[in-house]
C-alpha positions as CSV (number, residue, x, y, z in Angstrom):
1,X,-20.5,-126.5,-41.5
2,X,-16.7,-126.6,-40.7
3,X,-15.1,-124.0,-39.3
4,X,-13.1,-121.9,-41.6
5,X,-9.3,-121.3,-40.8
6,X,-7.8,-118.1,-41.4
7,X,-4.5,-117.6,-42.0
8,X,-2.4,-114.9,-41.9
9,X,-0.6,-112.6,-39.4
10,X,-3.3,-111.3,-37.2
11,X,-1.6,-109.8,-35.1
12,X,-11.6,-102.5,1.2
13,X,-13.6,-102.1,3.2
14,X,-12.5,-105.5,4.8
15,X,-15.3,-107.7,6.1
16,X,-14.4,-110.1,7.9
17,X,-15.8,-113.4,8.5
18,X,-14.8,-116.2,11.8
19,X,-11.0,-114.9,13.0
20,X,-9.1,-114.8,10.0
21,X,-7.1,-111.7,9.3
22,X,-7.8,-108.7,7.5
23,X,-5.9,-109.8,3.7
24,X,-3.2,-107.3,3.1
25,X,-3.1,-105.4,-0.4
26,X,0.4,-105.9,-1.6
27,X,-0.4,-104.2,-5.9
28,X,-3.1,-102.7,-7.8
29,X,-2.5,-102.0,-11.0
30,X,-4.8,-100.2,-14.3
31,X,-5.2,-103.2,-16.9
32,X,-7.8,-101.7,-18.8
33,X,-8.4,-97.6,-18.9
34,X,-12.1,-98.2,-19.6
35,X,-13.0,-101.3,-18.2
36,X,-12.6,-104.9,-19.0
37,X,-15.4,-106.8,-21.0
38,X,-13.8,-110.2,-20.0
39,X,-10.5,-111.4,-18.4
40,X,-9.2,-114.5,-17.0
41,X,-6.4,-115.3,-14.9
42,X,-3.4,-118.6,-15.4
43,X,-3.9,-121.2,-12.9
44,X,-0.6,-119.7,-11.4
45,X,-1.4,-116.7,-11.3
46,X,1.4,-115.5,-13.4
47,X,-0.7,-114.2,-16.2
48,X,-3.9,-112.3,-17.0
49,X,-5.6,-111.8,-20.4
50,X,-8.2,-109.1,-20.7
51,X,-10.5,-108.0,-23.5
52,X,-10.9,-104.3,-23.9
53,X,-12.8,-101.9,-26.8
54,X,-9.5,-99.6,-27.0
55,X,-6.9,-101.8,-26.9
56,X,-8.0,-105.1,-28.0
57,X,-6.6,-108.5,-26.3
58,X,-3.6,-107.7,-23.7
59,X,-2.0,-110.1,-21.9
60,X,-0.3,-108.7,-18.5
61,X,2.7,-110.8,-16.3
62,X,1.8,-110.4,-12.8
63,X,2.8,-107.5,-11.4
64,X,4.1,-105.6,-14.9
65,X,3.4,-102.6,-15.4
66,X,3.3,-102.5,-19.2
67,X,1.7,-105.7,-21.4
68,X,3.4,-108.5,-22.5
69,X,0.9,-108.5,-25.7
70,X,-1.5,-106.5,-27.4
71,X,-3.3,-109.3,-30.0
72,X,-6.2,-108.1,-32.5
73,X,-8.6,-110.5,-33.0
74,X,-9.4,-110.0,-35.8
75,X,-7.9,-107.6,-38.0
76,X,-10.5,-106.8,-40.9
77,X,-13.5,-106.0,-38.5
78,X,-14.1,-104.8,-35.0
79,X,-15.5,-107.6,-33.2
80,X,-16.3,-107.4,-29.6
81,X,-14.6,-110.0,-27.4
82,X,-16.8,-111.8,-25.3
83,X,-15.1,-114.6,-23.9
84,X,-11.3,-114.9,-23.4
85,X,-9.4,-118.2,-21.4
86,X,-5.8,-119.5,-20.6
87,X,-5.1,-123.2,-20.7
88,X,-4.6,-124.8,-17.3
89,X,-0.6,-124.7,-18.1
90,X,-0.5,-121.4,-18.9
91,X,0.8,-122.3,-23.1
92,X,-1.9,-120.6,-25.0
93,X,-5.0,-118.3,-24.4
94,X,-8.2,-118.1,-26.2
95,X,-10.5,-115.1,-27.1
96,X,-14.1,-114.8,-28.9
97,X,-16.4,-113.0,-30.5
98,X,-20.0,-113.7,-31.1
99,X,-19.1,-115.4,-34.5
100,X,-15.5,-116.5,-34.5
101,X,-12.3,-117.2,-32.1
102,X,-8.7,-117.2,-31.7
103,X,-6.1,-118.7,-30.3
104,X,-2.7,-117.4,-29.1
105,X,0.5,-118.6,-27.7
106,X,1.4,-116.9,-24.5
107,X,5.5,-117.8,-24.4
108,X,5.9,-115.8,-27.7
109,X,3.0,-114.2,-28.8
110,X,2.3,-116.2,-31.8
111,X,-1.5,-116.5,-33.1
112,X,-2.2,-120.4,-33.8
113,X,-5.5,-119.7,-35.5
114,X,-8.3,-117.8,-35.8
115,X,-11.9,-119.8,-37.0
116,X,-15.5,-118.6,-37.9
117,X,-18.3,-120.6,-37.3
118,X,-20.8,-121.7,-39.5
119,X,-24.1,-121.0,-37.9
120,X,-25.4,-120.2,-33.9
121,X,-23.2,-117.5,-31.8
122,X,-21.1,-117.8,-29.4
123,X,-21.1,-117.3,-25.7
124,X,-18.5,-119.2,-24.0
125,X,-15.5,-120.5,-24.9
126,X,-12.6,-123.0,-22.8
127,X,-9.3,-124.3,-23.9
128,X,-7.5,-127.1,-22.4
129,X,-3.4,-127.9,-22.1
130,X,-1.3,-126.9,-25.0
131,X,-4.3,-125.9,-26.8
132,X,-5.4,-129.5,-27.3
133,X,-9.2,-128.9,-27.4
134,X,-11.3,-125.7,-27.4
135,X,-14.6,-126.0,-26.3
136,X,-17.5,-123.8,-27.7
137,X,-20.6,-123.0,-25.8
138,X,-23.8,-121.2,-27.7
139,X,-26.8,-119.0,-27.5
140,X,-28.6,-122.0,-28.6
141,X,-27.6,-124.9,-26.0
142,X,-25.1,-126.3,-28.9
143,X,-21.4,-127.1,-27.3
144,X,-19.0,-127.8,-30.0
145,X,-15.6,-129.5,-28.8
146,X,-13.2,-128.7,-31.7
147,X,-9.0,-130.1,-32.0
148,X,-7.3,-127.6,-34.0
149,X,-4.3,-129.4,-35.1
150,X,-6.7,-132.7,-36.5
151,X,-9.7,-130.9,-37.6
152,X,-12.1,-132.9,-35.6
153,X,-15.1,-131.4,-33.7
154,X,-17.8,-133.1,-31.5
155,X,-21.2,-131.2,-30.9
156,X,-22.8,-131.6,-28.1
157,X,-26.6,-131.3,-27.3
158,X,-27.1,-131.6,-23.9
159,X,-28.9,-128.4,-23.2
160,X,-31.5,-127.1,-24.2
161,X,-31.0,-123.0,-23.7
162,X,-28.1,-120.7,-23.8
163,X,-25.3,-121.9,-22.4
164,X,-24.1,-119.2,-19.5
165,X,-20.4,-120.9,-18.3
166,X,-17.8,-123.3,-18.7
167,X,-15.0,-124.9,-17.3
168,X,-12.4,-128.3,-18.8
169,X,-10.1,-130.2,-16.9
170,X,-6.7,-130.1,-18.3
171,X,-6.3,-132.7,-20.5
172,X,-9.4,-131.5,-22.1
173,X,-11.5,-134.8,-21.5
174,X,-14.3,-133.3,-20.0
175,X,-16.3,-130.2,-19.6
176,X,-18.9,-128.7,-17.0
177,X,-21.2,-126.4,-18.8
178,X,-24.0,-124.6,-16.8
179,X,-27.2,-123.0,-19.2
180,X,-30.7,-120.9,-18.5
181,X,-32.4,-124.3,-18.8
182,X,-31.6,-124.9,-15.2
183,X,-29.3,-127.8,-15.4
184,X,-25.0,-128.4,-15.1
185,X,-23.6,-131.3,-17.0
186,X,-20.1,-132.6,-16.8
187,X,-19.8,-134.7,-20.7
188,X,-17.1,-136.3,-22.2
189,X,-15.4,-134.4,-25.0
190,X,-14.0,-137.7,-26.8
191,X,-17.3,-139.3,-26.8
192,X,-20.1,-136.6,-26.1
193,X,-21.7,-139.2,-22.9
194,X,-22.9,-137.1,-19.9
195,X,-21.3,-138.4,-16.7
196,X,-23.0,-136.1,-14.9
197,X,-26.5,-134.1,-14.8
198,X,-27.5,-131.9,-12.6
199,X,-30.7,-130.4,-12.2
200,X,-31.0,-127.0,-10.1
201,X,-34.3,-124.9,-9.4
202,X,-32.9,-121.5,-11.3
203,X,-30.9,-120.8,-14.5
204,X,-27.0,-122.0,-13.9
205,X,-24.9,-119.0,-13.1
206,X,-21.6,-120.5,-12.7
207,X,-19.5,-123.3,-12.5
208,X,-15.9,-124.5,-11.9
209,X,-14.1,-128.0,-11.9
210,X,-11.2,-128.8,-9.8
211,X,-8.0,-129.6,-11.9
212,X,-7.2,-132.9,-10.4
213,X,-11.0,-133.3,-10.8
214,X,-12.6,-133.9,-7.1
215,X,-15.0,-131.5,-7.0
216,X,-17.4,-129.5,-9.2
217,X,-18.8,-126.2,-8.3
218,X,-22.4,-125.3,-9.3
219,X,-24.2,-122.1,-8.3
220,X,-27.8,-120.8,-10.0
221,X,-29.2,-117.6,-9.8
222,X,-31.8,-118.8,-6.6
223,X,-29.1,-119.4,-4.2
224,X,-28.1,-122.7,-4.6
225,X,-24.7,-123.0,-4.6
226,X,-23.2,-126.7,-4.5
227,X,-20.2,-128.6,-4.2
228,X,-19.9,-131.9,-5.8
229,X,-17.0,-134.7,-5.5
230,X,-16.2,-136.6,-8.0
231,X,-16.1,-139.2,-9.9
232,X,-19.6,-140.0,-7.8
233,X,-21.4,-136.6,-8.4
234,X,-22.8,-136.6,-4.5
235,X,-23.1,-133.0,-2.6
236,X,-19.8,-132.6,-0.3
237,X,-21.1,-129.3,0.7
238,X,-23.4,-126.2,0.0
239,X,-22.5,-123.0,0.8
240,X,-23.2,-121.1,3.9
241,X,-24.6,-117.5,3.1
242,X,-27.8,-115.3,4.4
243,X,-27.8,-113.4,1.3
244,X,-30.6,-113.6,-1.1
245,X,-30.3,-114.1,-5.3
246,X,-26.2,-114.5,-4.4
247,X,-24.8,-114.3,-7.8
248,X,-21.3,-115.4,-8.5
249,X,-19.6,-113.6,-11.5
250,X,-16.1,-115.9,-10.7
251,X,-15.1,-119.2,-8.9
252,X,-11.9,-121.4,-9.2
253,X,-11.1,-124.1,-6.9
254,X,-7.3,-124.2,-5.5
255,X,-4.8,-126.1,-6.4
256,X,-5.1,-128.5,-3.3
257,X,-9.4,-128.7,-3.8
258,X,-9.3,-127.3,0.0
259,X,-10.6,-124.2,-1.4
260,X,-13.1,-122.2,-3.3
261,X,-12.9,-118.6,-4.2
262,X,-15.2,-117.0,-5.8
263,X,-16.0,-113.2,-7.4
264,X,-19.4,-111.6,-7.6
265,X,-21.1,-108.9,-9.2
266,X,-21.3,-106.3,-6.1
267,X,-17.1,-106.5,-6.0
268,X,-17.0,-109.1,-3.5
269,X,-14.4,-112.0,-3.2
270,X,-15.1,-114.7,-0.8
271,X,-12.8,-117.4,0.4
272,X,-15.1,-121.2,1.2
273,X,-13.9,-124.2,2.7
274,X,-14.7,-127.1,0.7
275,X,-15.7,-129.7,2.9
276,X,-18.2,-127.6,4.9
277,X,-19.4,-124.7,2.9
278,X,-18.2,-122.2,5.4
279,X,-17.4,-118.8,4.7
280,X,-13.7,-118.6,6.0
281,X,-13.4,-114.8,4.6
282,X,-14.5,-112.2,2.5
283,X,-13.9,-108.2,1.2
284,X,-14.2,-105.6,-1.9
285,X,-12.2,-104.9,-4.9
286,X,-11.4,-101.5,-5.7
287,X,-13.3,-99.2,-7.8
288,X,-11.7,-96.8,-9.8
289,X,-10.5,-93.3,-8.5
290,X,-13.5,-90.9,-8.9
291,X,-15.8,-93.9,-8.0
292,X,-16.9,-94.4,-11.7
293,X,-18.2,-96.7,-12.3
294,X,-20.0,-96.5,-9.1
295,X,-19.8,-100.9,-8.8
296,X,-17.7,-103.7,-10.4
297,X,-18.0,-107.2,-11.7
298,X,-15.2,-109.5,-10.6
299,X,-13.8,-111.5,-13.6
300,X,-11.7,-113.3,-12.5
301,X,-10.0,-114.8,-9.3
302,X,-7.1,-117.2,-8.3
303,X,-6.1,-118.2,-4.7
304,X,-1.8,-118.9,-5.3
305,X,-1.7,-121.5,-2.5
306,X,2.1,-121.6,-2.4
307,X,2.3,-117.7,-2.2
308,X,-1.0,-117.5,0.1
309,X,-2.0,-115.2,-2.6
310,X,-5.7,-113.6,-4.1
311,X,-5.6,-112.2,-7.5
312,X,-8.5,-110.9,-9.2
313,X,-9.6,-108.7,-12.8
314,X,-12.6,-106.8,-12.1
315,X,-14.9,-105.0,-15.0
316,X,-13.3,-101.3,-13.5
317,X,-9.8,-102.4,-15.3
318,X,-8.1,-103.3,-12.2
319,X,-5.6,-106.3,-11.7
320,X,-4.9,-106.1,-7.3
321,X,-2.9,-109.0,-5.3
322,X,-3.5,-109.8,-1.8
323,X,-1.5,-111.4,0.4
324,X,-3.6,-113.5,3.2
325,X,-2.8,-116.1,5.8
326,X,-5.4,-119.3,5.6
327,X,-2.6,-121.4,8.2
328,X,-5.1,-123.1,10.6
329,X,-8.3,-122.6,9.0
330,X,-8.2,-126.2,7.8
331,X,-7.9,-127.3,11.7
């Protein structure tokens, strides 16, 4: 069934890991009063989109201290958002609920669409550059790579189980999805081929491709944690940790590929070096004052290489920025 097209105006405790220094807190600020569901986080770092059960969709500039947008999914029903994400330039967001999704353009607030599907639910959704393609992935394995200004959709049946993450290079071409049946697959969205399979020993947990596209992250929920370059799909590295059942909640390569940084459940954010797997540093979010809730999910996470700068959205409602000094780690 197509989709239908509505339209219509809808509106630290610091641990420390080898010798690097202790990162330096330079904001914190209250995105969400009672939490965030979802959020992610522009590839600059210039912009973060959370979901929230008060407010709706609000989109934050770094650093403001008042949103740039408050969007409403969908105005005739209350629909939790479950999924929200900002195109690699930073020109539109996405957000969706169980049964239909919405795009938005960040530079002036303008809604571009909002779609119901036909049949399955939702879990995950990606956008690529200017919009171009939107990716759906859905309780039942199904991805669905969809071109809102031509109409056209590709499903894709790769998987056979929920799918549990995403990630799409820029130009929208291709897609790493990670799903309970224990397996990532990078797939062509023009043509639905896998280029890549990869088998793991425990439902996939998450996943991230590097924008230029030389590596591809893969992590399950049994402590394998992988990095592949690309185009060939071999292991570059695995990730050094002692920690059993690591679960990662966030990852996102830097812009260079010398990095990964990823978020967990337990409020951690850890900075990797690519080639080796190393741990080069790690520490805590905040929680809220009052401690309540007494833990916090990390969301989202972006190391600013050109500002030596961590950003994160954790499940409390808080947006922080760290400055921190990687100069030599590389050496």
């Amino acid at each position: 069934m197509p989709f239908l097209k509505l339209c219509g105006a809808f509106m630290l405790l610091v641990v420390l890991t080898g010798c690097q220094p202790a990162p330096e807190k330079v904001n914190k600020t209250i995105h969400a009063e009672n939490g965030t569901y979802a959020a992610d986080i522009s590839d600059d770092g210039n912009y973060s989109l959370v979901s929230t059960d008060e407010t709706g969709l609000l989109l934050w500039p770094r650093y403001a201290t008042n949103a740039k947008y408050q969007w409403q999914h969908n105005e005739n029903t209350v629909s939790q958002i479950i999924d929200v994400d900002i195109s690699a330039d930073g020109e539109v967001a996405v957000a969706a609920s169980r049964k239909e999704f919405s795009m938005w353009d960040i530079n002036n607030g303008e809604n571009l669409g909002f779609w119901q599907i036909g049949s399955g639910e939702i879990q995950k959704l990606v956008v690529s550059k200017k919009g171009g393609t939107v990716v759906l992935g859905k309780q039942d394995g199904t991805q669905v790579a969809f071109n809102p200004a031509s109409g056209r959709r590709i499903e894709f049946y790769g998987h056979t189980e929920s799918i549990n993450v995403l990630d799409i290079s820029p130009n929208g071409f291709y897609v790493l999805s990670g799903s309970n049946d224990h397996s990532a697959i990078l797939w062509d969205t023009r043509s639905g081929q896998i280029v890549h399979r990869w088998p793991l020993e425990g439902r996939i947990t998450q996943v991230a491709l590097h924008p230029d596209g030389h590596f591809a992250f893969i992590s399950d929920a049994i402590d394998n944690s992988i990095i592949h370059s690309l185009p060939d799909g071999e292991i570059a590295s695995k990730l050094k940790f002692i920690e059993r059942h690591k679960i990662f909640s966030a990852a996102r390569f830097s812009a260079s590929g010398d990095y990964l940084i990823t978020g967990s459940p337990s409020r951690q954010i850890a900075i990797w070096d690519t080639s080796t797997g190393e741990e080069l540093t790690h520490w805590r979010v905040d929680l809220r004052d009052g401690g309540r809730p007494s833990n916090a999910a990390v969301l989202a996470v972006v190391f600013d290489e050109k500002q030596q700068q961590v950003i994160s959205e954790s499940s409390a409602g808080l947006a922080e920025w760290w400055n921190i000094d990687l100069t030599g780690s590389k050496e």
